[in-house]
N, C-alpha and C positions, 0 to 999 in steps of 0.2 A: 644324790643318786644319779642326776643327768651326766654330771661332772666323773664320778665313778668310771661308769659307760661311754663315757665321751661321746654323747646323742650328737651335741653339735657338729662335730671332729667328724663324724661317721654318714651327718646327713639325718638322721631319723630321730623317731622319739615314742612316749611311752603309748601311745595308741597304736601305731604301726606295731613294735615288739610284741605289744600282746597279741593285738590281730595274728602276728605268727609266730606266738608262742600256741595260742589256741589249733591256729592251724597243722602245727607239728604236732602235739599232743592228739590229737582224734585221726588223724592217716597212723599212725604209730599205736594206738590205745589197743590194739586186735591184740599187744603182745599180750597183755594182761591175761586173756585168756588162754592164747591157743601156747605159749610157755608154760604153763601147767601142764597144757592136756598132752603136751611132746612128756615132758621129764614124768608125768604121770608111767607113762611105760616100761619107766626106770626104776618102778615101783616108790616114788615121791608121792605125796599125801598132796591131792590138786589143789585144796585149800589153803593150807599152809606153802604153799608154791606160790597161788597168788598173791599172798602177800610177802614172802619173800622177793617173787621179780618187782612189787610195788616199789617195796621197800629200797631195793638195790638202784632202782630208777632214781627213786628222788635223792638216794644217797650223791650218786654220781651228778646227776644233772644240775643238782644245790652246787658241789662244786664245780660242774664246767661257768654255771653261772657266775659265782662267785669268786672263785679263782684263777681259771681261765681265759674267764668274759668272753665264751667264744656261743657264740647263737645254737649249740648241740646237744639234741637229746642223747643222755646216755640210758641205756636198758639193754637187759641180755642179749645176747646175739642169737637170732636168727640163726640154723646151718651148724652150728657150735653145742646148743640143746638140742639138737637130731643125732649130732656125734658121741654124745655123753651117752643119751639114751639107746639110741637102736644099735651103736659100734661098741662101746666099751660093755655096757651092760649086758646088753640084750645076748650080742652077738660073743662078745670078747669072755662073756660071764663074772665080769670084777664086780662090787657092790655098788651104789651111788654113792654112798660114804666112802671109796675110797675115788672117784671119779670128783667126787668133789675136791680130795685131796690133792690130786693130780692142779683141780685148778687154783688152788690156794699157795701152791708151788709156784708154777705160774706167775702168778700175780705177783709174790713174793721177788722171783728173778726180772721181772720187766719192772718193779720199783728200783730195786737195784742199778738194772743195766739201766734207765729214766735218768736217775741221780747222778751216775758217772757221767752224762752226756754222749752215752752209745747212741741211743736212740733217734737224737736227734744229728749226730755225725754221721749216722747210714740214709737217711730221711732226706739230706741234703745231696747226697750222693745219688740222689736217682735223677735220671735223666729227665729232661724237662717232656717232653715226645712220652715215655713213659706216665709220668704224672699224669700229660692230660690224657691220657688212654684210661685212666683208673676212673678217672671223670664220664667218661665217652660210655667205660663199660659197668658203671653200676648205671649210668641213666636209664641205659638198656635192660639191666637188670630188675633197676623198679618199672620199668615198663611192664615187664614182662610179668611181674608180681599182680601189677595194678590191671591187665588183663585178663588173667586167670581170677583174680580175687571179682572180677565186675561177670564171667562165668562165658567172657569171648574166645577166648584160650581154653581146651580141656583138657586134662589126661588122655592119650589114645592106647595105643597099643605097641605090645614091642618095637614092632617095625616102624612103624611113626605114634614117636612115642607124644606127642600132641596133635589136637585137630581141634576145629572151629568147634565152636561150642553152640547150642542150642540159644539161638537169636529169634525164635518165636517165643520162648520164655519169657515171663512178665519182669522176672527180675532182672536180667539180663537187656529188655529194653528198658526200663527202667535206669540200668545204666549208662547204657547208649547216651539216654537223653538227658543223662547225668554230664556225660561228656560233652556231649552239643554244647550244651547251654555253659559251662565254664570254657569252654574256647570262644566260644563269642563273646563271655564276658572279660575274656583278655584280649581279645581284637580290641574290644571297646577302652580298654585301659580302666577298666572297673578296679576301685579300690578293695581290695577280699575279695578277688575274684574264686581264688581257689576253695575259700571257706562260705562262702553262698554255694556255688554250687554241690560241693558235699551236704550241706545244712538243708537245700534243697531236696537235693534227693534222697535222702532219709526221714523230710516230710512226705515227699510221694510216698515212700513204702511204706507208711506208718499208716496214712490215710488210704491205701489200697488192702491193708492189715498183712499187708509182706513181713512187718516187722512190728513183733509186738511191744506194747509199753509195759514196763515191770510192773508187778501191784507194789512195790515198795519202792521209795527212792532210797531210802537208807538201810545198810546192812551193818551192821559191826564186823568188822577184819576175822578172817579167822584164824586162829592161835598159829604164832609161827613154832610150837616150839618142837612138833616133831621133826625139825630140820635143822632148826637155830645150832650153830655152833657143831654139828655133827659129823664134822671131817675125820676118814682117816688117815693121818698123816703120812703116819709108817707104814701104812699098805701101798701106796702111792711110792711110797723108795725106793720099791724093789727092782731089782734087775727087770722083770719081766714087764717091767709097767713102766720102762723109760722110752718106749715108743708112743704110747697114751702125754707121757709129757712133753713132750718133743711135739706131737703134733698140735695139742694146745696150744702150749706157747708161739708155736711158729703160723698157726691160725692166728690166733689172736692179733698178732704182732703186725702180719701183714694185713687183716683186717682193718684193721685201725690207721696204721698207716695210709693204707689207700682210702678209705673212709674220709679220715681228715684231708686231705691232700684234694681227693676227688671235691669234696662238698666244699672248698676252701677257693680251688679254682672259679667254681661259680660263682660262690659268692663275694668273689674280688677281694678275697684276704691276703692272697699270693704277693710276694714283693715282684719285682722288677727280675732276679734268680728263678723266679718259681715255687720260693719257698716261703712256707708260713712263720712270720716273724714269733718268738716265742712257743713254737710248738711243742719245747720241753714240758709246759703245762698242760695241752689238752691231754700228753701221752700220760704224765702221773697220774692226772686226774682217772685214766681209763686202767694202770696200775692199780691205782687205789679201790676202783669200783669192783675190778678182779678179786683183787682180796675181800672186799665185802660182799660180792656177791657168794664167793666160797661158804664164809660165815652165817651168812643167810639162811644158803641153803638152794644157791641156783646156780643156773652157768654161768658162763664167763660172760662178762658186762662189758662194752664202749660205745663212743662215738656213733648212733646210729642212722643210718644212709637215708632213713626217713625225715630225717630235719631238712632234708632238702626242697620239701615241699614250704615247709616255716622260713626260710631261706628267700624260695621265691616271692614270698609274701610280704617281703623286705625285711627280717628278722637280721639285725647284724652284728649284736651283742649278747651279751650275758642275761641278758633280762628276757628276751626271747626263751633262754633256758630254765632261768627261775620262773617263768610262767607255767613252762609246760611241768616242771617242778612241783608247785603248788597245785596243778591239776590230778600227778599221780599223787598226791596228798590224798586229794580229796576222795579220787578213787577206792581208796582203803576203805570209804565209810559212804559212796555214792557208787558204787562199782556197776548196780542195776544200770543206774541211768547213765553214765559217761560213758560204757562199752556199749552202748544202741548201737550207735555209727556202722551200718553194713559193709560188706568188702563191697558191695556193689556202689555205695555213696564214697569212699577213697579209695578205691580203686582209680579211675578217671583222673583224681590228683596223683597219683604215681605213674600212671600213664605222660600225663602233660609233665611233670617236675623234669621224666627222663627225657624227652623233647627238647629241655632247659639246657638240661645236660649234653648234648651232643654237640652244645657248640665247640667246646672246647676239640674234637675233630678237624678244627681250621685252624689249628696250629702244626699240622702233623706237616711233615714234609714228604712228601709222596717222591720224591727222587729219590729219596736215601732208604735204601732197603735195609739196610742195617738197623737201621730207628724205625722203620713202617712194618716191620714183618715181627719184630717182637710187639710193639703196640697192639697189633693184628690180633695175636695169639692172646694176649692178657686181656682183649673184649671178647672173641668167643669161648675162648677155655671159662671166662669168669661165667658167660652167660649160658653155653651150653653144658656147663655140667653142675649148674647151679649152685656155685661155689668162688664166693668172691677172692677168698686166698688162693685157689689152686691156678685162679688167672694169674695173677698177680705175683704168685710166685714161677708160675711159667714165665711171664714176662722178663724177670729178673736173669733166670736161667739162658734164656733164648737170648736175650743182650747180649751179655756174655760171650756165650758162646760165639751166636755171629761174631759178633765185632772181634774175638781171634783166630777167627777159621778165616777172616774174609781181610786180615792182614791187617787191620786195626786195633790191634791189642794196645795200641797205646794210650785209646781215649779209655781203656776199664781203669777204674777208681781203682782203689784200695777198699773204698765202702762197697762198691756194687761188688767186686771180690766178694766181699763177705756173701752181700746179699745172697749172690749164686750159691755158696754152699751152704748158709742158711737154707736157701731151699730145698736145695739137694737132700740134703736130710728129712727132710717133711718127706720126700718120698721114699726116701732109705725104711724107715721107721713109720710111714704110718701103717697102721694098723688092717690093712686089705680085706674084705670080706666077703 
């Protein structure tokens, strides 16, 4: 197994991977619930939801581990199960059986386009200035998660639509001192620093009864079957529902994209290009998770931005993924107890991962406005409208475009060509409400 992973090759070994396979797996475990209670709206059965995203998790993340050998949790997307739910559903009026369909298409076309070698010939075609902006603007992004979730960020009101949060709150310091204490234990170069101090501060709120213990640690899974297999296919094909697939597929696509690219810069997987050697595999792998997430009975599945905490924690293989793996295993049948972990105890780690994150920022070249002002736009667009595609495909667009308004049409690809009207179309066709 070392020889597998190549521990030696890489520097690490089976203590360190688990260290952050554990650590990815519990800042990321929130999905298990709160992806029910999103697609719950969609009129999904929350039970059989949970154990479909369980499910779709250990599908995918078995194979990033095993196939990919790449250190990354896969589970439903975040932003992607708001768009099933509250846009097509809710608002648009289609059913989830056919929302589902929509993403089993989807998945179906990015295993395709995967296999030809598209995916990986546009992947390379993004500017290197670009890439680390994907890097720069999810750090930012989980930042921003990992503050709201610890309750220092709040909802405001229209006009400022956030404001400081209630910091006399027990849980909210609580997390404060959640934070404290994991930054000094990375001044200090403490080994698991990020997973002490999460493990910490969900012993404080358990012993202040902030947070209470389950009377059972064991549940049996609940039946997936009013989901299982429930796609409509054919409702999904119709003329009036190829905006619904168009904007999947081109979320998805650029999620992932910037997902692996951004968590790959950190973690020094990058060659000398800027690109991740074999990254035809992590992309199947998130093809493949699509389609079974469809089959499930969930949204659309990949690469998720949270391993970046398991990452920091020195996670730089496969085995980092088959741990957190074998964790939503277990959740299927310990769900009580492995979902404790408060937003207010990983929080603090999503806060500090994007800190991580921002190195990648001292690559940019601030002379060149042509490479600095699309970067620009693919960190705020991703992080103010809380939507890591719409960044990212603005970035694309805005490349472009500068670079032949501004007389250098000759550095555009033939792939970022594409990219640009790839994007172009996500906003032709999405679905506005």
């Amino acid at each position: 197994m070392r020889n597998f992973f190549e521990f030696d090759r890489l520097g690490t070994g089976y203590r360190q991977e688990f260290l952050a396979g554990l650590t990815t797996f519990f800042t990321l475990s929130y999905i298990i619930v709160v992806n029910p209670a999103i697609l719950e709206a969609a009129g999904m059965p929350r039970g059989a939801s949970m154990t479909a995203t369980i499910l779709t998790a250990v599908f995918g993340t078995v194979l990033m581990g095993l196939y990919a050998k790449r250190p990354f949790a896969v589970a439903p997307y975040m932003g992607e199960n708001a768009f099933i739910a509250y846009t097509v559903v809710k608002t648009l009026g289609y059913s989830w059986q056919t929302a589902l369909g929509a993403i089993l298409v989807s998945g179906v076309l990015f295993t395709l386009i995967t296999l030809s070698g598209t995916r990986k010939w546009l992947a390379e075609a993004i500017p290197m200035t670009l890439k680390h902006s994907f890097a720069v603007g999810i750090g930012l992004f989980l930042a921003f998660l990992g503050l709201n979730g610890m309750g220092v960020v709040a909802l405001g009101v229209p006009d400022a639509p956030v404001q400081l949060g209630n910091l006399s709150a027990t849980p909210v310091l609580c997390a404060l001192g959640g934070l404290l204490l994991t930054g000094v234990l990375l001044v200090r170069r403490v080994t698991g620093a990020l997973f002490i101090g999460m493990a910490a501060t969900t012993t404080l709120m358990i012993t202040l009864g902030l947070v209470k213990i389950p009377a059972t640690l064991f549940s049996m899974p609940p039946s997936i079957e009013p989901l299982f297999m429930k796609v409509d296919i054919a409702g999904s094909l119709t003329w009036g529902f190829i905006g619904v697939i168009i904007s999947v597929l081109v979320m998805d696509f650029v999620d992932t994209m910037g997902t692996l690219i951004g968590l790959s810069a950190r973690a020094g997987l990058l060659d000398e290009k800027g690109n991740l050697p074999e990254i035809e595999k992590p992309m199947l792998v998130d093809a493949l998770a699509t389609i079974a997430a469809a089959l499930f009975g969930t949204s659309t599945a990949g690469a998720f931005i949270e391993s970046a905490s398991g990452i920091e924690q020195g996670g730089k293989t496969g085995f980092t993924a088959l741990v957190v793996a074998g964790l939503f295993l277990l959740a299927l049948f310990f769900a009580p107890i492995l979902t404790i972990v408060p937003p207010q105890a990983y929080g603090p780690v999503l806060v500090l991962v994007g800190m991580f994150m921002l190195e990648s920022a001292g690559h940019f070249d601030f002379s060149d406005y042509t490479e600095l002002i699309p970067a620009y736009l693919t960190i705020v667009m991703m992080l103010f409208t809380f939507n890591i595609g719409v960044g990212i495909t603005m970035g694309f667009i805005s490349w472009v475009a500068i670079k032949a308004l501004s007389g250098r049409g000759r550095e555009i690809t033939p792939g970022m060509a594409a990219l640009a009207i790839l994007s172009t179309t996500f906003y032709i066709f999405y679905p506005y409400h």
